[in-house]
C-alpha positions in Angstrom: 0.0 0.0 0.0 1.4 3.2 -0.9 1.7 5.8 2.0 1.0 8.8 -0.4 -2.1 7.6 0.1 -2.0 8.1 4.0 0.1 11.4 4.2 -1.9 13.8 1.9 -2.8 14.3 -2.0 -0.1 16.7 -3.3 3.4 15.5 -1.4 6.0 14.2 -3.7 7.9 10.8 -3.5 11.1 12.9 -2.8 9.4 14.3 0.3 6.8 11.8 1.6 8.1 9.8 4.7 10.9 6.8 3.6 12.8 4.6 5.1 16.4 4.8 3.1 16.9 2.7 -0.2 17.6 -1.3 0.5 15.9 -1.3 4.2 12.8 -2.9 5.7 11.5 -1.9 9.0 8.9 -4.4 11.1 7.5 -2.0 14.0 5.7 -4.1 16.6 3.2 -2.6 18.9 2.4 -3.8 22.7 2.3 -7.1 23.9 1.7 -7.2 26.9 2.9 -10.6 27.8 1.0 -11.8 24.6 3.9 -14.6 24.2 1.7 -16.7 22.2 1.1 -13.5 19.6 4.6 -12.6 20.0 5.2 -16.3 18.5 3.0 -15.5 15.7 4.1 -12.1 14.7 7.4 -13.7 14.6 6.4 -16.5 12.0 5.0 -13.7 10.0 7.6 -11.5 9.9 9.9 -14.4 9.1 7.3 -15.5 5.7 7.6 -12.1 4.9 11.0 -11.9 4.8 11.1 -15.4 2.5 8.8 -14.3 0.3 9.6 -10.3 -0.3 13.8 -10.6 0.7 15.4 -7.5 1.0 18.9 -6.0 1.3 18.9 -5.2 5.0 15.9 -5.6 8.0 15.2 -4.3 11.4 12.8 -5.7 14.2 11.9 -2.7 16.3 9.5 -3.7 19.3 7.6 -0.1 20.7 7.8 -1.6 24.2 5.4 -2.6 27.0 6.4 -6.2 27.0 5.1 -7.2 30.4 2.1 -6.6 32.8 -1.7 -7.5 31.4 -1.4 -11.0 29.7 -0.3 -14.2 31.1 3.5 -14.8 29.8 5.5 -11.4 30.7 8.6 -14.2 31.9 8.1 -15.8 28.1 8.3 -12.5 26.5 11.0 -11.1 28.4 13.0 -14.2 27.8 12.1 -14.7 23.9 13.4 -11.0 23.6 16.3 -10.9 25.5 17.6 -14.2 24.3 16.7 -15.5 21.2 18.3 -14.9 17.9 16.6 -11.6 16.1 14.6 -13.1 13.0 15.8 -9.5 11.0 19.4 -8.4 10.8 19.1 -5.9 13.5 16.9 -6.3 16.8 15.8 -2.9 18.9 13.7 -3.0 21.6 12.7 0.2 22.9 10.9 0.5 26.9 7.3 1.1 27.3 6.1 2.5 30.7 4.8 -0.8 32.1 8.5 -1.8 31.5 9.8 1.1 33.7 7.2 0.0 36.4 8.6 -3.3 36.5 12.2 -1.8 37.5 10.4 0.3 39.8 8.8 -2.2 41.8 12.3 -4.2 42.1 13.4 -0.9 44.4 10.7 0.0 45.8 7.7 -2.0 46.9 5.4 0.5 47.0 4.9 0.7 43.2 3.0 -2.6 43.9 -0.5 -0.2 45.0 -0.7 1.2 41.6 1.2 -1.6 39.5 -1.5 -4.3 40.7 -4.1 -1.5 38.9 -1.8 -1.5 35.3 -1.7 -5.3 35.2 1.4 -6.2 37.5 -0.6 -8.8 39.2 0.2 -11.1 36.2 3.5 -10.3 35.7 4.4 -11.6 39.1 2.3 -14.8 38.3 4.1 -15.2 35.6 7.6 -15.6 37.7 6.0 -18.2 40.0 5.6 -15.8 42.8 1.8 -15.1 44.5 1.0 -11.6 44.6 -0.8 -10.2 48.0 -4.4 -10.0 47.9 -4.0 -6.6 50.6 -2.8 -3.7 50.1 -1.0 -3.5 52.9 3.1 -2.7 52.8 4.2 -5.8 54.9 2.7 -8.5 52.1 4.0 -6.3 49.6 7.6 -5.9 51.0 7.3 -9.9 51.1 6.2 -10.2 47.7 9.1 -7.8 46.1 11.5 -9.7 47.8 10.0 -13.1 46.4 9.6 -11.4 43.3 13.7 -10.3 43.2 14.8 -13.7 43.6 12.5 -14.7 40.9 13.4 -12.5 37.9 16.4 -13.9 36.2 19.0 -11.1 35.9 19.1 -11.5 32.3 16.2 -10.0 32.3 16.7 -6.9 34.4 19.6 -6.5 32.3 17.9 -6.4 29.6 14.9 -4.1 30.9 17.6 -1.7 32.1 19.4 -1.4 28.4 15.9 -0.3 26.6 16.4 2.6 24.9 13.6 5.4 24.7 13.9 6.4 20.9 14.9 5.4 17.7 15.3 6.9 14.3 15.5 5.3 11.0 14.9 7.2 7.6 12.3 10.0 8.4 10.4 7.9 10.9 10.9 8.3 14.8 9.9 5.0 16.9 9.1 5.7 20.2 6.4 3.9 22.5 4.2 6.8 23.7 4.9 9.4 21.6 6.4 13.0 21.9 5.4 16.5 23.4 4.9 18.5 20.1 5.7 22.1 21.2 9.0 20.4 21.8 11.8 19.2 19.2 11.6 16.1 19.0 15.3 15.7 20.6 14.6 17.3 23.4 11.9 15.5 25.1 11.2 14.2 28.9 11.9 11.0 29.6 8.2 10.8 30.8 6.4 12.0 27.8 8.3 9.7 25.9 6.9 6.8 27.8 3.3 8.1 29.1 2.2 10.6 26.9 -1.3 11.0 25.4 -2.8 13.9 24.9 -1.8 16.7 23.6 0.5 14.2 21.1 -2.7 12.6 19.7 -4.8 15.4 18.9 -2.1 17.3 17.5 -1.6 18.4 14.0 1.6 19.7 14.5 4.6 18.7 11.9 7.2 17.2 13.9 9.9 16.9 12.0 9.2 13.2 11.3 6.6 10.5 11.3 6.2 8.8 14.7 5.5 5.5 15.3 3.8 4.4 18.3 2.4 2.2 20.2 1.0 3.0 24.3 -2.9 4.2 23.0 -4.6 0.7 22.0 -7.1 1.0 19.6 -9.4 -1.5 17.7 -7.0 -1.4 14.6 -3.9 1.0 13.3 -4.2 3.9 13.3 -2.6 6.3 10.5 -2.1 10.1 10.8 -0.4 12.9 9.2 2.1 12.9 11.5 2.0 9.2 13.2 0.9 5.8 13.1 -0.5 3.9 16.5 0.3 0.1 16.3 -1.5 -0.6 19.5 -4.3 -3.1 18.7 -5.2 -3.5 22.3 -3.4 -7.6 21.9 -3.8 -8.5 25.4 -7.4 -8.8 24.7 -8.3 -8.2 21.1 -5.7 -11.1 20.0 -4.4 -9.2 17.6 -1.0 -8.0 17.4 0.2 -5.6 14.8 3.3 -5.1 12.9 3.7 -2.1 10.3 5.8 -2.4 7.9 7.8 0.2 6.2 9.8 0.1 2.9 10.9 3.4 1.2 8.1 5.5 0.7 5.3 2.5 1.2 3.9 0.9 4.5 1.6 -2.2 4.7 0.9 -4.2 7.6 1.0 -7.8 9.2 -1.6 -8.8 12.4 -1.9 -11.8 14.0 
């Protein structure tokens, strides 16, 4: 599908949004500890790739790998571990990821982390979650929880970058503050930002690709595309796909 068609009647090819010549780019929205879709999006990436090869590839996941579905420990693992499908891996960090180092130092985080989905992430290490809100359970659980997350894992939480940039697309999992340049955004609006970045019609400087805001299928823009389907409960995972000046997409 061509992306003229998304970005306005009247732009060029020389200046519609491209990834440069002899790339591919397979943008994968939130999991959610959707391991079984993870699988999938995989096995379709990979068929892609067989059928339509190209000169170089990148995997980029738009973060938010845990919290919400059953399998966080699965994802985190796959992801961490095993061999990229493309030439290059990235995985970028979602907010739900930063709660999940957050409630390793403090055990606090657990009050509002139970409310996000945390409760199944710490099922899916093994370890029983408090059914109170009380500190003394939760102090109990964080320490159960610590010996229970393999350090490969943390390590690999704590490497996320926030931002990438590839041709005249910036991935990112929440999106940006748009009276800002786009390099010189907070940390936080980077991970948790909705509004005003959704209703704006502001050129940014680039296309960004996001994730963070599900909704019941992608969603394309002027200025951004949301790959959040919602997977932890629709079942379906998207994946856009961006080649030069075109974009299509894959869903489980």
């Amino acid at each position: 599908m061509n992306i003229l068609k998304f970005f306005g009647i009247g732009r060029s090819v020389e200046t519609s949004p491209y990834v440069p010549e002899g790339q591919r780019v397979y943008a994968v929205g939130d999991i959610h500890g959707r391991f079984d879709l993870l699988q999938k999006i995989n096995d379709l990436i990979e068929a892609d790739l067989s059928r339509h090869p190209v000169e170089s590839s990148i995997e980029i996941y738009l973060g938010d790998y845990t919290d919400r579905g059953p399998a966080s420990n699965a994802v985190l693992d796959h992801l961490s571990s095993a061999p990229a499908i493309c030439d290059r891996r990235i995985c970028l960090k979602g907010n739900h990821d930063e709660i999940f180092l957050s409630f390793l130092e403090d055990p606090d985080v657990l009050m509002d982390w139970r409310d996000l989905g945390g409760l199944e992430t710490i099922f899916s290490y093994g370890v029983s979650p408090p059914m109170t809100r009380d500190r003394e359970p939760a102090l109990d659980c964080q320490q159960s929880f610590i010996k229970a997350v393999p350090a490969e894992h943390v390590r690999f939480l704590n490497g996320l970058p926030l931002k990438v940039e590839i041709g005249s697309y910036f991935f990112v999992h929440a999106g940006l503050r748009p009276n800002r340049p786009k390099d010189d955004q907070d940390e936080s609006d980077l991970l948790w930002i909705r509004e005003p970045f959704l209703s704006s019609r502001r050129d940014h400087g680039c296309i960004v690709v996001h994730g963070h805001t599900p909704q019941e299928n992608y969603e394309i823009r002027p200025n951004r595309i949301n790959v959040d389907t919602g997977a932890y409960l629709s079942g379906r995972l998207t994946c856009a796909v961006l080649e030069r000046h075109t974009i299509r997409f894959l869903q489980t």
